[in-house]
Each structure stands twice: as structure tokens, then as C-alpha cells.
C-alpha positions as CSV (number, residue, x, y, z in Angstrom):
1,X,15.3,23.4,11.9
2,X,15.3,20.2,14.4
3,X,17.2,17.3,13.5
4,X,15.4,14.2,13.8
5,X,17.4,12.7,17.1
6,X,16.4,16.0,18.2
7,X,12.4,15.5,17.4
8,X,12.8,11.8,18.9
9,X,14.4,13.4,21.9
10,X,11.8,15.6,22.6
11,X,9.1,13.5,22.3
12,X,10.7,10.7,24.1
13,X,11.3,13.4,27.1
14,X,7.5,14.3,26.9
15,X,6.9,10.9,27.7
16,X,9.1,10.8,30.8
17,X,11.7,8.6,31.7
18,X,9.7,5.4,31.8
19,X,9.1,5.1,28.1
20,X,11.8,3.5,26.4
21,X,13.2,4.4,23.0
22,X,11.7,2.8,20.1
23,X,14.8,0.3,19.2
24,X,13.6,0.6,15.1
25,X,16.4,-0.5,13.3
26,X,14.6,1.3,9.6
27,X,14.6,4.7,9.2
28,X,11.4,6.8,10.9
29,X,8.4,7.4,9.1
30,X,9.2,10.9,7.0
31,X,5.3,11.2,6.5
32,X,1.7,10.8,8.0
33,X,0.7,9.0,4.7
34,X,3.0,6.0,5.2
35,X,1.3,5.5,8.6
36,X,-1.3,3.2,6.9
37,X,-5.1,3.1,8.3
38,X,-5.3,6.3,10.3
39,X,-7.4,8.9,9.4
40,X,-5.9,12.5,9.8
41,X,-8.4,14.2,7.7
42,X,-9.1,17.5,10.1
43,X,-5.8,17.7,11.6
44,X,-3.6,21.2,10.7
45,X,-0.2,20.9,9.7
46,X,1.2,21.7,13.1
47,X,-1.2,18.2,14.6
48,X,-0.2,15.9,11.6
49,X,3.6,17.0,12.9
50,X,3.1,16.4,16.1
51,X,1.3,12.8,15.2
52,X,4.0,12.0,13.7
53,X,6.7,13.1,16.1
54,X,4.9,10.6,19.1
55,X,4.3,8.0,16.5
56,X,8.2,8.0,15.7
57,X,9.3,8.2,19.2
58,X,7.4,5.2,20.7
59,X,7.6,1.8,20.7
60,X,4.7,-0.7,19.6
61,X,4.9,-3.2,22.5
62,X,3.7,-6.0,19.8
63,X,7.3,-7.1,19.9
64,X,8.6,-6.3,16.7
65,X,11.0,-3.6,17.7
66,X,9.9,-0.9,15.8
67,X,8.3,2.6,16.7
68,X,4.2,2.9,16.5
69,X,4.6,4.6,12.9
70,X,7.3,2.0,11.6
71,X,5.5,-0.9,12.7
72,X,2.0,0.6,10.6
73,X,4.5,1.3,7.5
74,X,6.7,-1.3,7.5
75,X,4.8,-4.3,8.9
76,X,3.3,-6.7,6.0
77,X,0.4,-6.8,8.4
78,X,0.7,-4.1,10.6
79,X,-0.7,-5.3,14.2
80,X,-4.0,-4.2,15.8
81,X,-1.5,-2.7,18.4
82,X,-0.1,-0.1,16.6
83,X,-3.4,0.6,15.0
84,X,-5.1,1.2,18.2
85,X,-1.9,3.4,19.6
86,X,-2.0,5.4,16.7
87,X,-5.8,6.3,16.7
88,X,-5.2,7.2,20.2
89,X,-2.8,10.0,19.4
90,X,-5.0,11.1,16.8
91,X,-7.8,11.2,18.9
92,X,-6.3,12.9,21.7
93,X,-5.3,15.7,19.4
94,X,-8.5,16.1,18.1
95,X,-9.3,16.7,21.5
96,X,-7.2,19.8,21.7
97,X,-4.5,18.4,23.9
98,X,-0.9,19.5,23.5
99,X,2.0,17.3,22.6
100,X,3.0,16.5,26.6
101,X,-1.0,15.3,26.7
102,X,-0.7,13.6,23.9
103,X,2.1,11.5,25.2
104,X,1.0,11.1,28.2
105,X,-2.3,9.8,26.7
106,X,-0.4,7.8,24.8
107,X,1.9,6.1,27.5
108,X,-1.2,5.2,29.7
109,X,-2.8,3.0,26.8
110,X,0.5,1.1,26.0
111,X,0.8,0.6,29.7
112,X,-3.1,-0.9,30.2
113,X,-3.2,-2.6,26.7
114,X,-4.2,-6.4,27.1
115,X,-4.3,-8.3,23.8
116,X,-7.5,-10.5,24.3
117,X,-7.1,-14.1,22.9
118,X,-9.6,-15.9,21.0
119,X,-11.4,-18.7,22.8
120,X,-11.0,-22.1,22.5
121,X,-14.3,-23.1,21.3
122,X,-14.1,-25.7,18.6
123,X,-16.6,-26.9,17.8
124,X,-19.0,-25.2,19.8
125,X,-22.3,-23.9,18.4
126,X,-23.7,-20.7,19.8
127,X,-27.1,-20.0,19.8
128,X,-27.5,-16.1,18.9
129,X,-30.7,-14.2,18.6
130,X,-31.1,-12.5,15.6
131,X,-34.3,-11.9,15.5
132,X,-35.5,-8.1,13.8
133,X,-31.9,-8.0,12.9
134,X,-31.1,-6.9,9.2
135,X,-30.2,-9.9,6.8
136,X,-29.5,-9.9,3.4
137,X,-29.8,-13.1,1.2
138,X,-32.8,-15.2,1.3
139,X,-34.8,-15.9,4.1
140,X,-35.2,-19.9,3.1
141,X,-31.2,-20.4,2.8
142,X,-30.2,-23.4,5.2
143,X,-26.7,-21.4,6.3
144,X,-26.6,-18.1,8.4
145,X,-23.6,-16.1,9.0
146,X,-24.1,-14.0,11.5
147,X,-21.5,-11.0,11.6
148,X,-20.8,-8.6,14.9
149,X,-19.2,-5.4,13.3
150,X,-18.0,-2.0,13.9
151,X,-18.5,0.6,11.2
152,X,-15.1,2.0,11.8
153,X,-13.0,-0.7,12.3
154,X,-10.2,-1.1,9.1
155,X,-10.7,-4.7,9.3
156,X,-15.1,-4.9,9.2
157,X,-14.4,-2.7,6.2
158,X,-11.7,-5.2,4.5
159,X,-13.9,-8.2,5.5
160,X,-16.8,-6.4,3.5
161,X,-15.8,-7.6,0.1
162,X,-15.6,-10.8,1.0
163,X,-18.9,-11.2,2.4
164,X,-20.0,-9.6,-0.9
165,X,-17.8,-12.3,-2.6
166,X,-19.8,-15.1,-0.2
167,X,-23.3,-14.5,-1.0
168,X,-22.7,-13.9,-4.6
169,X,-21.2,-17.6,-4.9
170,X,-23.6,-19.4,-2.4
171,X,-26.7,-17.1,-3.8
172,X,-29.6,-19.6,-2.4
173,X,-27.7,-21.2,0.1
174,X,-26.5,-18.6,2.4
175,X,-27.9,-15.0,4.2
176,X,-26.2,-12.5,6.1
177,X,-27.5,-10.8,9.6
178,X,-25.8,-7.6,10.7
179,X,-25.0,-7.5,14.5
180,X,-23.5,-4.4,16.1
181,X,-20.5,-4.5,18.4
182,X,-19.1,-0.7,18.6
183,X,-16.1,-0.8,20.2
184,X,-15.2,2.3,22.7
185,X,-11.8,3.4,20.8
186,X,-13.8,4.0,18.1
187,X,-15.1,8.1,18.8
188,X,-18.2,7.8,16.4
189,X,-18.9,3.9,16.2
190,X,-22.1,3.8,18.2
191,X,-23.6,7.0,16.4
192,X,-23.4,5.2,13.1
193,X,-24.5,2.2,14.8
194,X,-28.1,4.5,15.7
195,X,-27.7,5.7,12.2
196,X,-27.6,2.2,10.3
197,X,-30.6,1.6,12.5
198,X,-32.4,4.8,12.0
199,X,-32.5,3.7,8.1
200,X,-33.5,0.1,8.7
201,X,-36.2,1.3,10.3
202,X,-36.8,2.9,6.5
203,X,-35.6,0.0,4.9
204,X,-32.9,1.3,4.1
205,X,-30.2,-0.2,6.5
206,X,-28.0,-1.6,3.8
207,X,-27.2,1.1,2.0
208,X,-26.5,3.2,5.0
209,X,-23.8,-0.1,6.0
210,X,-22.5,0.0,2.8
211,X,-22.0,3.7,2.3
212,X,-20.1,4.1,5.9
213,X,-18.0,0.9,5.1
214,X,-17.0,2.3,1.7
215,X,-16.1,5.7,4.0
216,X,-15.5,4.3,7.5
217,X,-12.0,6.3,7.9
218,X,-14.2,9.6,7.2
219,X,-17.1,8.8,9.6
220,X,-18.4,11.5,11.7
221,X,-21.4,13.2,12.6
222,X,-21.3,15.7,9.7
223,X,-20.6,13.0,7.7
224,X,-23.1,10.3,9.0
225,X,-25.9,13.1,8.4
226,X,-24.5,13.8,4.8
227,X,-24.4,9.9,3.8
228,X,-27.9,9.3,5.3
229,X,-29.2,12.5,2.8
230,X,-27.5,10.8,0.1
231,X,-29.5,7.8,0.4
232,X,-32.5,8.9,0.1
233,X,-33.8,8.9,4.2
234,X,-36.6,10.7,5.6
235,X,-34.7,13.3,7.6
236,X,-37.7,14.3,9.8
237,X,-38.0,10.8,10.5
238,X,-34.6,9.9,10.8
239,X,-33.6,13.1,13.2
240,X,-36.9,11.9,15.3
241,X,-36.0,8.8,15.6
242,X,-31.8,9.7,16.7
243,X,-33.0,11.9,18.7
244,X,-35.6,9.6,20.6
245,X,-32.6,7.4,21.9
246,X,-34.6,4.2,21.0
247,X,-31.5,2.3,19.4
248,X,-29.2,2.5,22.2
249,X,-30.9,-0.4,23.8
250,X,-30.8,-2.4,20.9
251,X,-27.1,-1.6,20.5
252,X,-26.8,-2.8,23.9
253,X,-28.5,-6.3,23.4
254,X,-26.2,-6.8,20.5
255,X,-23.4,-6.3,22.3
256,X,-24.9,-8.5,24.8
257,X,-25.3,-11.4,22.2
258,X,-21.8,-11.0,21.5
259,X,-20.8,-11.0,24.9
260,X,-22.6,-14.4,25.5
261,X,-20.9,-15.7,22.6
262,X,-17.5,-14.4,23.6
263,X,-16.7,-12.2,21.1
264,X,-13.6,-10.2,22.0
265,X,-13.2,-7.8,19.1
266,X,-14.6,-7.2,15.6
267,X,-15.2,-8.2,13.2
268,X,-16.5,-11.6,14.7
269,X,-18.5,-13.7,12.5
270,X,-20.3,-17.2,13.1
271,X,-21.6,-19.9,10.4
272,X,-24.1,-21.5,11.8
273,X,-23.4,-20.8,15.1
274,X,-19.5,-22.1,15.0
275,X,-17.2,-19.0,15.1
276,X,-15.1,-19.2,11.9
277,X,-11.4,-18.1,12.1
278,X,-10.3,-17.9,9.2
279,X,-12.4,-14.9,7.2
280,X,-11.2,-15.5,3.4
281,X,-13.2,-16.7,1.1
282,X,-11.7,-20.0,1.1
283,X,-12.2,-19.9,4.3
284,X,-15.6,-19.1,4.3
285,X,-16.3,-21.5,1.4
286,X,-14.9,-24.6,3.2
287,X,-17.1,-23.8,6.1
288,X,-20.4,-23.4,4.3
289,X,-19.8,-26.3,2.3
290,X,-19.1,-28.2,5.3
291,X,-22.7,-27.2,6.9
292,X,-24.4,-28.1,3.4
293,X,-22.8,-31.5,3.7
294,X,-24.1,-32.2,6.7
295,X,-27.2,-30.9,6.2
296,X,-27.5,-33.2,3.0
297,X,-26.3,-36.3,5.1
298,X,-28.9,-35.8,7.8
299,X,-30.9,-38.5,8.1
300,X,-34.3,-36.9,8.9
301,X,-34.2,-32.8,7.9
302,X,-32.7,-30.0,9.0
303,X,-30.8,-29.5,12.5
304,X,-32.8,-27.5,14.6
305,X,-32.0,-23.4,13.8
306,X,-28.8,-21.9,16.1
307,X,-30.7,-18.6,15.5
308,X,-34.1,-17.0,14.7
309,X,-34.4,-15.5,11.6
310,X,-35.2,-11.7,10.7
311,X,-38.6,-11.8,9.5
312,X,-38.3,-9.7,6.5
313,X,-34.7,-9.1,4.7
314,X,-34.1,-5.2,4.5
């Protein structure tokens, strides 16, 4: 049986000379499980090993010193580096590639990775179309948050309970709109996009959202199918409408929006047309109460819309 040095060895060698050594001063991860927010669900025994092995060996460049797998066990808030390194290993090895792949796979991400930074843009209102988009709340409340998501992004799903948490406490002052922003590292983020679409087009496009959020480290298209039966879709319908290709361009204008409003990376989400940093609820309170104020103190109405609104909530 190898000795760990010797597993670190070997995977560092994979990787060639130009990768350095993790410089983790803890103990490596002894176990896939305490790699938090990756989904290994399909992977043999042999792949979850091999995960692991890479994962141990490399460094997250994030600057804290620790390998890929330390940094997503040990980390109080493990980085969106090390989140996006370790789906990449795990997606390569879905792919069928062997551990030298893997690495190399691996080694070509860290080396291209470029952390975006959020825009200065206090105090700047965007104007975003949200027209046909799904909302939920009511149609007559005075504050819109507009969300741009990705169904398999850890971080949309967290952010989902606080939403929940918003429109509950603001019930007639604030709605939500749905905007989708599926991001390329994510292998089956634009077919649920279609998918969530497919169901509006039933009515049925919160249930789908809610139902791949509660399951977003399972998505796939076996699973996407399965969740849309659950909830009651026309199959015929929906298959005929997947299959027709008619959401991609809608996909595409969302991401479009985003774009013009500089969103970088999801979830990105807008009150009234400011982008709003920080996503707790107190966060989201202060800002919604802040719009309400204003709104109150207005001396003649209501400030023009930021948006158009969905004509129907579904």
C-alpha cells in the first residue's frame, strides 16, 4: 500500500515539474466527503481515489497555502477557487480521462484562472429588461429584485433561503424575477436553464427552480427529466418544446442583460436596479427599506420603473 508522500509524489509528478507542492501545513484530506460542495455521486472507487489524490497534491492559488482539498475542508469559507478547481477534476474524470489528464486538465485552469472583481458601481441604477421573465410576488409591489442565477452554482442554491426569507417579510412590498446566467463550468447549467423554461411555459417554472435548487449537486439530464415528471409537466409538451431549441435564445438575451449590467458571476442580484453586495437578509432588508423610504419621501409618485415587469407572475 502507497504511503501518502508517495500518493503526493505521484500526483505531483503527473503534473510535471512546474506545479509546485501544495505548502498545507494540516494534514491532507483522508476522504472525498470532507471536500465540501463537490458532487462525486457517479464516480467508482478507483475515480473518487484518484479525485482525491490531485485534490491533495495541488495548491489553491487563492493564497492560503493549502492544497485544493484542504482549502474546501478546512477553509471557514472555502474560496470559489478551490471550488471551481475541484469541479474541474471531477469533471474531467467523468470524462474518462486518466489521472496524467486529469492533472494536466487541472494545471491548465489554475494557470488561466482570473478572479473577476466586482465593479465599482455605487450607486448606479441599471435598467434591466425583465419583461416575460418569471416573478414571484405581487405584480403591484413598488421593489423588484431582479436575480441572475445558475441552477448549479452552491452559492444560487444557499442564497435561495434567503430570498424565501425576503418575500415572506416584505409580502406586498417586494417581487422576485428569475434571470438566467449559466455559467460554462457548470456541465448541465444551460440544459436546466431550457428545462426551467420548458415548465414556465406550463406555468410551472417555480417548481422546476425550486426542485433543481433543493438538488442542484445532483443535476443531470436523467435527473432534470425525472424532477420535471415529478412535477407534474406535460412530457409531450415539454420534450417538444427542448427539443425545438426555442430557449436558447432566450438564455442568450439573459445573459446579455447581465452582461450590460456587468455581472461577472452568479448569483448577481439587483434591488431596484442598484446591485446589492451584501446578500443576507439584513442585507437585503436595509436595502428594501431604503427604496421604500424614498419612495415614501418622493414628492410627486413613484420613480419611473428600472425594469418592465412580467405580465403575469408564474
Amino acid at each position: 500500500m502507497m504511503s501518502r508522500l508517495a500518493i503526493s509524489l505521484t500526483a505531483v509528478l503527473l503534473l510535471g515539474p512546474a506545479a509546485p507542492l501544495a505548502r498545507a501545513a494540516a494534514a491532507p484530506a483522508a476522504d472525498i466527503s470532507e471536500v465540501k460542495e463537490i458532487d462525486f455521486t457517479g464516480l467508482t472507487e478507483a475515480q473518487k481515489k484518484m479525485a482525491l489524490r490531485v485534490l491533495n497534491a495541488n495548491p489553491c492559488n487563492c493564497g492560503c497555502s493549502m492544497s485544493i482539498a484542504v482549502c474546501r475542508r478546512d477553509m471557514k469559507n472555502s474560496c470559489r477557487r478551490s471550488l471551481i478547481f475541484a469541479r474541474t477534476v471531477v469533471d474531467a474524470i467523468r470524462e474518462g480521462r486518466d489521472e496524467a489528464a486529469v492533472a494536466k486538465t487541472l494545471q491548465a485552469k489554475t494557470a488561466t484562472f482570473v478572479e473577476a472583481k466586482m465593479p465599482d458601481d455605487a450607486g448606479v441604477v441599471y435598467a434591466i429588461d425583465v419583461s416575460n421573465a418569471p416573478v414571484r410576488g405581487l405584480k403591484t409591489a413598488p421593489v423588484l429584485i431582479v436575480e441572475f442565477s445558475d441552477f448549479q452554482c452552491p452559492y444560487c442554491a444557499e442564497l435561495q433561503k434567503t430570498l424565501d426569507q425576503v418575500l415572506k417579510a416584505f409580502p406586498k412590498d417586494v417581487q422576485l424575477v428569475y434571470k438566467q446566467y449559466p455559467l460554462n463550468i457548470h456541465t448541465f447549467a444551460r440544459q436546466a436553464a431550457a428545462a426551467t423554461l420548458a415548465a414556465h411555459g406550463q406555468g410551472r417554472f417555480w417548481d422546476m427552480h425550486d426542485k433543481l435548487y433543493q438538488n442542484f449537486s445532483a443535476i443531470n439530464d436523467e435527473n432534470i427529466r425525472r424532477w420535471a415528471k415529478e412535477i407534474g409537466l406535460n412530457m409531450n409538451d415539454y420534450d417538444k418544446a427542448l427539443q425545438s431549441g426555442r430557449f436558447e435564445p432566450v438564455i442568450q438575451k439573459d445573459m446579455a442583460d447581465g452582461a450590460a449590467a456587468k455581472v461577472l458571476g452568479t448569483p448577481t442580484v439587483f434591488v431596484n436596479g442598484r446591485r446589492i453586495h451584501d446578500r443576507s437578509f439584513e442585507g437585503f432588508k436595509q436595502a428594501i427599506q431604503e427604496e421604500l423610504a424614498n419612495r415614501r419621501s418622493a414628492s410627486s409618485g413613484a420613480a419611473p420603473p428600472v425594469a418592465t415587469r412580467s405580465p403575469a407572475a408564474n
